[in-house]
N, C-alpha and C positions, 0 to 999 in steps of 0.2 A: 504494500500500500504506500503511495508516495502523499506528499502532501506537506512538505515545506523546501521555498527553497534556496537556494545557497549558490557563493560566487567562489571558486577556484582563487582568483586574484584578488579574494578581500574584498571586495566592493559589497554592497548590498544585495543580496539573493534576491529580495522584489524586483530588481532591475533588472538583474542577469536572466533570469527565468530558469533555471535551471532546478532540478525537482530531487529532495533527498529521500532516503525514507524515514519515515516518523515513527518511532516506537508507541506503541499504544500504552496507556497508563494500567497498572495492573491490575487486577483481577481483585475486591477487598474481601478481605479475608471470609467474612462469612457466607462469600459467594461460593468459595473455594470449599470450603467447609462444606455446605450445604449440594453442590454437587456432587462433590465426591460421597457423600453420606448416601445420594440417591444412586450411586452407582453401587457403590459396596454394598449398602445394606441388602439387595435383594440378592447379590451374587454369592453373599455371605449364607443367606437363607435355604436357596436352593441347592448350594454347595452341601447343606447342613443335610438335606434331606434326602440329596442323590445318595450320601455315600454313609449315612446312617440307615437307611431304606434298603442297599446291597447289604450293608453287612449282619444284619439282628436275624436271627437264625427264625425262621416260620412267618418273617413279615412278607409280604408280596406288595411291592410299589404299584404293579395292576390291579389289583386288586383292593389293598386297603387303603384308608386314608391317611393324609400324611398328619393331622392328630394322632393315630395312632402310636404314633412314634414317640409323643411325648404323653402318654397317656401314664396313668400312677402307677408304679410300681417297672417300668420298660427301662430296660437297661440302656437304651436312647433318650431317656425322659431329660437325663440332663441337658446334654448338646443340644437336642429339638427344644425344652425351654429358652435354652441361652439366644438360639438362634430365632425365635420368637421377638423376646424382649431386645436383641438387637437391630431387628428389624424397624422394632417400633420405637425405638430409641431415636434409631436414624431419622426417619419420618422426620423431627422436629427442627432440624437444621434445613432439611429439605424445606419442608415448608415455608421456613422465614424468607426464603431468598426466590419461593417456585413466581412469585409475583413478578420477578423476571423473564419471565417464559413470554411469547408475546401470544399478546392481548391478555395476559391473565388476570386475575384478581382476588377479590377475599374467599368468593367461592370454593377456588381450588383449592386454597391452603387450607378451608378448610375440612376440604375431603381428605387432604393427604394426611393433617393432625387427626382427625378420624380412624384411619385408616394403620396410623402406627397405633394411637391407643387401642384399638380395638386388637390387634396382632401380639401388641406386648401382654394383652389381657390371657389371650390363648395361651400364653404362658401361666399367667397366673392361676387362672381355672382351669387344668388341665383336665381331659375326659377321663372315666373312669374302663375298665381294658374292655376293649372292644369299642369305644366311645359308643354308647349306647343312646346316646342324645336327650332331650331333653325330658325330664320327670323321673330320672334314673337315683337320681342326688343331686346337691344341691350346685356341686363343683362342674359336674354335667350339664348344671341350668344354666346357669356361669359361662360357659363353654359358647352351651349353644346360641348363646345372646351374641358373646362379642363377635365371633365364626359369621352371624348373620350381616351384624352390622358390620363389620369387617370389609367382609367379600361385597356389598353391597357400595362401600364410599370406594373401595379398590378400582371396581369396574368404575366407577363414576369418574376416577381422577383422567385417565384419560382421555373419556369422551367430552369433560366439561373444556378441559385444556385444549383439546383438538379442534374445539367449536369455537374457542374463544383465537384462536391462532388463525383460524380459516377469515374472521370476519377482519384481526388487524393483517392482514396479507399473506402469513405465511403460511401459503397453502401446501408445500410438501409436508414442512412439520404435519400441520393442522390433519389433513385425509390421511396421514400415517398414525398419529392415535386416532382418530374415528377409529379407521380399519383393526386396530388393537383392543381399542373396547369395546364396538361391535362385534368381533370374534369372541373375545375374551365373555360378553353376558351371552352372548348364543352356547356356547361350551357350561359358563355354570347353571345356565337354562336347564340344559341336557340333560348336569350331573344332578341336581335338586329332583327334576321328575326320574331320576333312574332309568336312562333313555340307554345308559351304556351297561345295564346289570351290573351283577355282585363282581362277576368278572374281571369289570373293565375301568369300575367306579373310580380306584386309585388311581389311574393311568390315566383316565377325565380330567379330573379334578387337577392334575400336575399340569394338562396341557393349557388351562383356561386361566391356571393361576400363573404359570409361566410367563403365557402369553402378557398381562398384564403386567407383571416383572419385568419386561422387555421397555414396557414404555417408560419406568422409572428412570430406568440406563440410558434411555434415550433423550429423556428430561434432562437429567442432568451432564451430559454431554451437549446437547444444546446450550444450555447452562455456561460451558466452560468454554463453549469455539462462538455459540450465535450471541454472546456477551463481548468476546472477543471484536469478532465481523461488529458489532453495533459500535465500540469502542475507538476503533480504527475509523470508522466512518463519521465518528462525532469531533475526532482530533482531527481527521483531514479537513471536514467540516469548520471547526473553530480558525486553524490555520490559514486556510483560505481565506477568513473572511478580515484575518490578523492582515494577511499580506495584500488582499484589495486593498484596506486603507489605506496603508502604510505606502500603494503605491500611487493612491490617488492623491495623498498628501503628499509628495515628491513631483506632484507636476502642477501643484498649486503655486 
């Protein structure tokens, strides 16, 4: 990106015309923060649940849910907690800074603050073995609240972001979460009516929640390069309009 400019022989760059490049000013910190939290936290998650899901001896990832894994008494209970509460941890850095995303606003942040407390709760309330859902106990009832409200602002963080990015311009952003949250509620559709059987349930459920873990990554990676891209275009911006003067006043 060019956008100031500069004379070889010392003279004044407005005169010379000659174009350098402009470092863009940096990233503040809690932007940095807050993306990278939207990046980790779901990679961290699903990391948790691929490779605690192969190893627990009679779990089946096709099959069962991925509460199961941290259901009371699962020699996974710890890591699938940990990995729960870190998810929803994350959420909250994310959120401060997702009003960066373009065209967003208080809505999203607050599905995404939703969306981690509801996740760190799945930790707290863990199901009981088999997760039997809700009227089983109390931790169960617990469970299947947050589980609902959870998966409910998840879907939503996408598709509000995706619609609020289509109307300020950025239509690749914007139709690439649509198309992530629209996938993403057609799959938990699916898995809620039991459309995939006992078979297939666990293998559902990963691909609809995956899928919506895609759009975090992608959140905050826009985050980190479409804050960038804005950046550079606001310093090439201010500089130009430093160096109009500066040359309008020289012929005054």
């Amino acid at each position: 990106m060019f956008g100031a400019y500069d004379a070889a022989d010392g003279t004044d760059g407005a005169l010379t015309g000659r174009m350098v490049p402009v470092s863009p000013p940096p990233l503040p910190r809690s932007v940095l923060v807050g993306a990278w939290a939207a990046i980790l936290g779901p990679i961290v998650y699903v990391t948790t649940w691929a490779v605690a899901g192969a190893l627990r001896d009679g779990y089946s990832p096709t099959r069962d849910a991925i509460s199961e894994l941290g259901e009371l008494g699962a020699s996974t209970a710890p890591a699938m907690t940990a990995a729960f509460v870190l998810f929803g941890l994350s959420a909250l850095p994310f959120a401060r800074v997702a009003d960066r995303l373009p065209g967003a606003g208080r809505l999203l942040q607050v599905a995404i603050v939703v969306t981690g407390v509801a996740t760190a709760g799945a930790g707290v309330f863990p199901c009981s073995a088999g997760c039997p859902g809700p009227g089983s106990s109390f931790t169960d009832n617990g469970h299947s609240v947050v589980a609902t409200v959870g998966y409910i602002a998840l879907m939503a963080c996408p598709l509000l972001s995706g619609r609020a990015a289509i109307h300020a311009g950025a239509r690749r952003y914007g139709w690439t979460s649509v198309a992530l949250g629209a996938v993403g509620v057609l799959g938990m559709t699916a898995w809620v009516l039991g459309l995939a059987g006992d078979a297939y349930g666990g293998l559902l459920q990963r691909g609809f929640n995956t899928v919506a873990d895609v759009w975090w990554v992608l959140a905050g990676v826009v985050l980190l390069t479409g804050s960038a891209s804005v950046r550079n275009s606001s310093a090439a911006k201010d500089v130009e309009r430093s160096t109009t003067y500066s040359t309008h006043s020289e012929h005054r």
